[in-house]
C-alpha positions as CSV (number, residue, x, y, z in Angstrom):
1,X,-19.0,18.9,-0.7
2,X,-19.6,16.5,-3.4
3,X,-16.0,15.8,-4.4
4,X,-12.6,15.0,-2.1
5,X,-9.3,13.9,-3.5
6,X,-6.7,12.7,-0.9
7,X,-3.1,12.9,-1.8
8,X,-0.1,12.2,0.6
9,X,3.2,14.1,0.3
10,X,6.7,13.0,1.5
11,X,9.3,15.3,0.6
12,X,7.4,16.1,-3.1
13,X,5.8,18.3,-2.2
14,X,7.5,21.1,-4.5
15,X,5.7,18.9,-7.4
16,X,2.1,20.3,-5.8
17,X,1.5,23.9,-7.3
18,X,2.0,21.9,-11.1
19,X,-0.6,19.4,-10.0
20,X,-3.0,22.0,-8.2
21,X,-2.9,23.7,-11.5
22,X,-3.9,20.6,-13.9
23,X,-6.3,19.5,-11.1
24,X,-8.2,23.1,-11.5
25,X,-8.1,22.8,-15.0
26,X,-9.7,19.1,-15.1
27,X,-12.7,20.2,-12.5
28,X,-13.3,23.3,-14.2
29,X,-13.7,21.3,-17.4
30,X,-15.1,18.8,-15.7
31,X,-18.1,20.9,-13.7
32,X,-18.0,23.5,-16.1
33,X,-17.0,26.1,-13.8
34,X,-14.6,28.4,-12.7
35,X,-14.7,28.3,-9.0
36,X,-14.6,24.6,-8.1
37,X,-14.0,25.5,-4.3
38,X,-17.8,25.0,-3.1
39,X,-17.6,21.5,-5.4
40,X,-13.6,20.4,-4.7
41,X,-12.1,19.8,-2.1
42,X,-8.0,18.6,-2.4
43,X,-6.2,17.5,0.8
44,X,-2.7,17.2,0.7
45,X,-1.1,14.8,3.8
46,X,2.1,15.8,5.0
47,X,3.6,12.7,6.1
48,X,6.7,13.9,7.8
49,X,8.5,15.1,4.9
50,X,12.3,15.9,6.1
51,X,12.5,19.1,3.2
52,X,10.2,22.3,3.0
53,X,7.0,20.5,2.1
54,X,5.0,21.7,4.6
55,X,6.1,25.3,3.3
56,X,5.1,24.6,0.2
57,X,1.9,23.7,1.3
58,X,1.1,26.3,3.1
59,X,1.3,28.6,0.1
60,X,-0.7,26.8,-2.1
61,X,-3.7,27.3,0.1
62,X,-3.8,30.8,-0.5
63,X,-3.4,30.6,-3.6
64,X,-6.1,27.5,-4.6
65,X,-9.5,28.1,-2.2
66,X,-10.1,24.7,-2.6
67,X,-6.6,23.2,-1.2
68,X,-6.6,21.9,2.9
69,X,-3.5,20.5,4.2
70,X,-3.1,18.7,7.4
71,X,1.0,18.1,8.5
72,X,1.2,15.0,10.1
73,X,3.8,14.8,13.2
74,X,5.9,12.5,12.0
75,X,6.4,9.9,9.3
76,X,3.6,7.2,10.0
77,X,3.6,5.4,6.4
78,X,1.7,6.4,3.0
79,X,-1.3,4.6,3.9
80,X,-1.9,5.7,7.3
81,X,-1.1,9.1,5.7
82,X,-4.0,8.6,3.2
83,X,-6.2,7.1,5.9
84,X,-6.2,10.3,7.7
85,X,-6.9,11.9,4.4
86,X,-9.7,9.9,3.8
87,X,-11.0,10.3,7.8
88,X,-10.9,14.2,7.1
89,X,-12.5,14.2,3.4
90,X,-16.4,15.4,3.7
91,X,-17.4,14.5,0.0
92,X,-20.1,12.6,-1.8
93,X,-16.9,10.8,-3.7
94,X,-13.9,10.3,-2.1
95,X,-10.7,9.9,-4.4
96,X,-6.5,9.3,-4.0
97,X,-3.9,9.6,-6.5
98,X,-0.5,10.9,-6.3
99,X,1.5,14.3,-6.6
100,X,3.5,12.8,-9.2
101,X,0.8,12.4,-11.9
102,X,1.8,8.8,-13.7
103,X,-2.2,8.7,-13.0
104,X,-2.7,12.2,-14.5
105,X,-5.7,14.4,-12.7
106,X,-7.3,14.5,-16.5
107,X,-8.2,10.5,-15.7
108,X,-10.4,11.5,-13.2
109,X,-13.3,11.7,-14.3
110,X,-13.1,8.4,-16.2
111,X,-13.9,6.9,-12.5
112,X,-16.0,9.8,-11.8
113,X,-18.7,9.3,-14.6
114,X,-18.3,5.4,-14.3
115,X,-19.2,5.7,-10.1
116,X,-21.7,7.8,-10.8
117,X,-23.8,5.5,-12.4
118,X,-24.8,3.9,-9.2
119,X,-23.7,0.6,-10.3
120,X,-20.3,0.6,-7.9
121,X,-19.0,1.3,-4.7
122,X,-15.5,2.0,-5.7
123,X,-14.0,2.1,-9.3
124,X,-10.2,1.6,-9.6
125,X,-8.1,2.7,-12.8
126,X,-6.1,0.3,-14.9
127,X,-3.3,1.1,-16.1
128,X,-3.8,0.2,-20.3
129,X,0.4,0.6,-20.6
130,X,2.5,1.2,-17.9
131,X,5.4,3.9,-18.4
132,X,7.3,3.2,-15.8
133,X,10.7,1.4,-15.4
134,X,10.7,-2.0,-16.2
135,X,12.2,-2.8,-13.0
136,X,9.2,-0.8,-10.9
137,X,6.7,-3.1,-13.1
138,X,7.9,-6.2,-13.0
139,X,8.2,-6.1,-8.8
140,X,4.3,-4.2,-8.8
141,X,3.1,-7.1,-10.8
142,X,5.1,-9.5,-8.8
143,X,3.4,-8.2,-5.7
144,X,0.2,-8.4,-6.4
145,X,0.2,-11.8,-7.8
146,X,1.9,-13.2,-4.5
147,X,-0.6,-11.6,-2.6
148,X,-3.7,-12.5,-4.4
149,X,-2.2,-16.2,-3.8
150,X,-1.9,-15.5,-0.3
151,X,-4.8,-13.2,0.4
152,X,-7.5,-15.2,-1.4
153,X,-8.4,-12.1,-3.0
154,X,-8.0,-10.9,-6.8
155,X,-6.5,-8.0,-7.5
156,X,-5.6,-7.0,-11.4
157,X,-1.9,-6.8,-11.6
158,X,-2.1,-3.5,-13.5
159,X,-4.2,-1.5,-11.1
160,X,-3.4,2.0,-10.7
161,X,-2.9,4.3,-7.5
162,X,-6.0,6.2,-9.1
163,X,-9.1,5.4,-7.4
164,X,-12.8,6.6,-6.5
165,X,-15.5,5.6,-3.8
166,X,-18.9,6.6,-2.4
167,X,-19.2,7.6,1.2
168,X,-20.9,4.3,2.2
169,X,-17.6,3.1,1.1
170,X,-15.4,5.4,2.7
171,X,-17.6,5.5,5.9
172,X,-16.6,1.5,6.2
173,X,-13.2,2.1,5.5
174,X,-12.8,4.8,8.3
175,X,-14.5,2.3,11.2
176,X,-12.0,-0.2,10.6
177,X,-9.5,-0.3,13.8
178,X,-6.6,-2.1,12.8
179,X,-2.8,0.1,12.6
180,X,-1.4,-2.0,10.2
181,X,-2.6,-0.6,6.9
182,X,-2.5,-1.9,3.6
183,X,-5.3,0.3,1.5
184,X,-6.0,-2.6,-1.5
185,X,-5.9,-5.4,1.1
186,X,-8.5,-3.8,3.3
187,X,-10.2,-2.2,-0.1
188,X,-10.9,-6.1,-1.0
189,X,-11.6,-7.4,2.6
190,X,-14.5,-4.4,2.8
191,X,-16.1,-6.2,0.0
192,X,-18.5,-4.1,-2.1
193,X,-19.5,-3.4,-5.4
194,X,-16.2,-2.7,-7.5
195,X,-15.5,-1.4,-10.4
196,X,-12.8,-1.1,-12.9
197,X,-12.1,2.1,-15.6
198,X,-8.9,2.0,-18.1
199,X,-6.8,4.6,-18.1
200,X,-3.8,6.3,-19.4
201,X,-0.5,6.0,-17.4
202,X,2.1,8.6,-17.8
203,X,6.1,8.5,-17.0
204,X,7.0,10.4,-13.8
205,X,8.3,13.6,-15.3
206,X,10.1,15.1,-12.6
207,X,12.1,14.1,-9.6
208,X,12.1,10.6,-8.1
209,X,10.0,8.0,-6.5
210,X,11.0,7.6,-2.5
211,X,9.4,4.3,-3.2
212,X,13.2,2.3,-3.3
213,X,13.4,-1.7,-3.6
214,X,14.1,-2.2,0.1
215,X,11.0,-0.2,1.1
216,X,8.4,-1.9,-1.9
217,X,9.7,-5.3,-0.3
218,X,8.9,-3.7,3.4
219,X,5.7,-3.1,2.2
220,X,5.4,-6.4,0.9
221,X,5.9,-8.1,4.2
222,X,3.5,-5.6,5.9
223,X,0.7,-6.1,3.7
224,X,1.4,-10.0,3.1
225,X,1.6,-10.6,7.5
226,X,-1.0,-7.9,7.6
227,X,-4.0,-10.4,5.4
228,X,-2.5,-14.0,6.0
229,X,-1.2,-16.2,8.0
230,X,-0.4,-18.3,5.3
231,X,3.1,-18.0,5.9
232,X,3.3,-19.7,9.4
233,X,0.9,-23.1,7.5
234,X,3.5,-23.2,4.8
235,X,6.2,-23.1,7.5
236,X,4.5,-25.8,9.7
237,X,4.6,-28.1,6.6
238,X,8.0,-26.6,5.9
239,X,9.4,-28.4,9.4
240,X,7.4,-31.6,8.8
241,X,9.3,-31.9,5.3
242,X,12.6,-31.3,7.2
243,X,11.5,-33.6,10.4
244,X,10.7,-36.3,7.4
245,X,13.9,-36.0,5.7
246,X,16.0,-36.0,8.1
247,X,14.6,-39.3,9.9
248,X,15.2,-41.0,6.6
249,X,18.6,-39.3,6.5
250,X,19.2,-40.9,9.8
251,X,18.2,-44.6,8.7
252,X,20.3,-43.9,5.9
253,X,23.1,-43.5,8.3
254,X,22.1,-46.2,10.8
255,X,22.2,-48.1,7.9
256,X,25.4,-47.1,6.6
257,X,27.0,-47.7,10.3
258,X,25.7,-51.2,10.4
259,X,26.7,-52.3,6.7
260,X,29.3,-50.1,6.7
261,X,31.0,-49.9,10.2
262,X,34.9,-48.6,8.7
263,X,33.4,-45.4,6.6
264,X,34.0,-42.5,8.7
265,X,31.2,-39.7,9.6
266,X,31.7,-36.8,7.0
267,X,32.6,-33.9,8.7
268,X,30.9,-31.3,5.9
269,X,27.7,-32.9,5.9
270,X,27.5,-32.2,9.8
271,X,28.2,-28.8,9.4
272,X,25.9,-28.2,6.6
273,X,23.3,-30.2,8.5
274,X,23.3,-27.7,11.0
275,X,23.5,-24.4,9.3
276,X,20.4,-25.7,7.6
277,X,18.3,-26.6,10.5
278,X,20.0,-23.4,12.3
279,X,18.7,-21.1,9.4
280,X,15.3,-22.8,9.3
281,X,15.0,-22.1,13.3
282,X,15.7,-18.4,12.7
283,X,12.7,-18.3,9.6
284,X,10.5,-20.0,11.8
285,X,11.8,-17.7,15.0
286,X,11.4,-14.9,12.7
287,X,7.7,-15.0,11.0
288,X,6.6,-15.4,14.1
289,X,8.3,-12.5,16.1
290,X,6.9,-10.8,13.7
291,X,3.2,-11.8,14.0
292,X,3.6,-11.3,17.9
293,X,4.6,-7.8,17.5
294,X,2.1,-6.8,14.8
295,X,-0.6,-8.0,17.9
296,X,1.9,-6.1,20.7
297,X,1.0,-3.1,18.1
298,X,-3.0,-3.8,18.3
299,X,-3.0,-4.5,21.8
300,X,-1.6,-1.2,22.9
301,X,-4.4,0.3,20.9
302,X,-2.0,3.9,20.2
303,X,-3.7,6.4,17.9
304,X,-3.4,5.6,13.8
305,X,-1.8,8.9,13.6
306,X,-1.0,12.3,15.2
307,X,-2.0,15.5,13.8
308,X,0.4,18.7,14.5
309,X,-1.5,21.0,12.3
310,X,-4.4,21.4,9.7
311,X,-5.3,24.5,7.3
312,X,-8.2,24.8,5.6
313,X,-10.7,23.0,7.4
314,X,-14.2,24.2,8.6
């Protein structure tokens, strides 16, 4: 197999037939051939989807000889969803990209002839002019800078979901162990050769990205506790600022007494005094709860994902 496209589904996948249909037509273009099945290969993760995805499917791999599917048990996360993808993908060049085609299949082989050169281990698309809501743009962009400054790494801040690797690539990628997974944080950790292609960026046409605000700031966290713990140093120098201040503030008030001995203690600054160091004690609690239990998650070693069922496969 020379070429394998990963794409995970959660509850779109009645968006698939269109795609599988624009994705024939690009390969057949592309290889100049009508049966693309012995070239091509398209997986499709279900990852838990709570409609009829699975269904869905299941019927396009009769229909398209070059379609496998693999239903996932449950709902483990798009990028664990495309790691499996990526575990089970057999090509020369493995790809991802999304049922939703804001990176249309016809930008393919952009990466394809650019990788092919030999000059890259992975080529990522840029987006020349993003289509999508300025809202969605702003908070991708906003992202990606905050985790460049606390990654150490440097990400472009228009890069697309649209990307393509060699199997030396993809072979590294697959023997990493961790279960936290954030695909362009662990894309730039692996190092290699990368490259980058422009390409065209289309508005979503139909239905509606389950990525909601809440969920992109999830992610956020993930990815940022995930590659960094410069969180936890900016809260260490966080408490020393507040262990400063307030042993001025109290020679301030020792002062005050002495000088001063008739002006009564202000109630509201007590109280606000101690909401503040209160809320600081939760932050501080809170970061770090949450780096213990991303190693409670290492530590009991469980497998990245479960598979219930897989069509399609040799």
């Amino acid at each position: 197999m020379k070429y394998s496209f990963v794409v995970a589904i959660f509850n779109d996948g009645w968006l698939a037939r269109e795609f599988c249909m624009e994705f024939q037509r690009v390969f057949r273009q592309y290889l100049n051939t009508q049966g693309i099945e012995g070239t091509v290969e398209l997986i499709f993760v279900n990852d838990g989807s709570r409609i009829d995805s699975w269904q869905h499917l299941t019927e396009l791999v009769a229909e398209f000889p070059f379609v496998r599917t693999i239903d996932l048990s449950r709902n483990f996360g798009q990028h664990i969803a495309l790691s499996c993808g990526y575990m089970n993908a057999s090509g020369e060049f493995v790809g991802m990209l999304n049922v939703d085609m804001e990176d249309p299949p016809d930008q393919i082989p952009v990466l394809l002839d650019l990788i092919q050169k030999g000059d890259h281990d992975i080529v990522y698309g840029l987006r020349e002019d993003r289509k999508s809501p300025w809202i969605e743009s702003l908070t991708s962009k906003a992202f990606n800078l905050l985790l460049n400054k606390l990654t150490g790494h440097d990400l472009p801040l228009n890069i697309a979901t649209l990307r393509v690797m060699d199997r030396r690539f993809v072979d590294a990628y697959n023997s990493l162990t961790e279960k936290s997974r954030y695909i362009p944080g662990l894309e730039m950790w692996l190092g290699f050769r990368k490259g980058f292609a422009k390409i065209k960026h289309k508005q979503r046409a139909k239905g509606r990205s389950s990525y909601s605000f809440s969920k992109r700031l999830s992610m956020a966290i993930e990815a940022i506790i995930s590659f960094s713990d410069l969180p936890l140093r900016w809260l260490v120098k966080f408490g020393f600022l507040v262990s400063f201040l307030g042993f001025v503030l109290g020679l301030y008030w020792l002062a005050q007494k002495i000088l001063l001995p008739n002006v009564a203690a202000g109630f509201t600054s007590t109280i606000t005094l101690i909401i503040f160091f209160a809320g600081v004690q939760i932050i501080v609690a809170g970061f770090a709860g949450l780096y213990i239990g991303r190693v409670l998650k290492e530590v009991q070693n469980r497998p990245l994902y479960v598979i219930r069922e897989k069509l399609n496969f040799a």
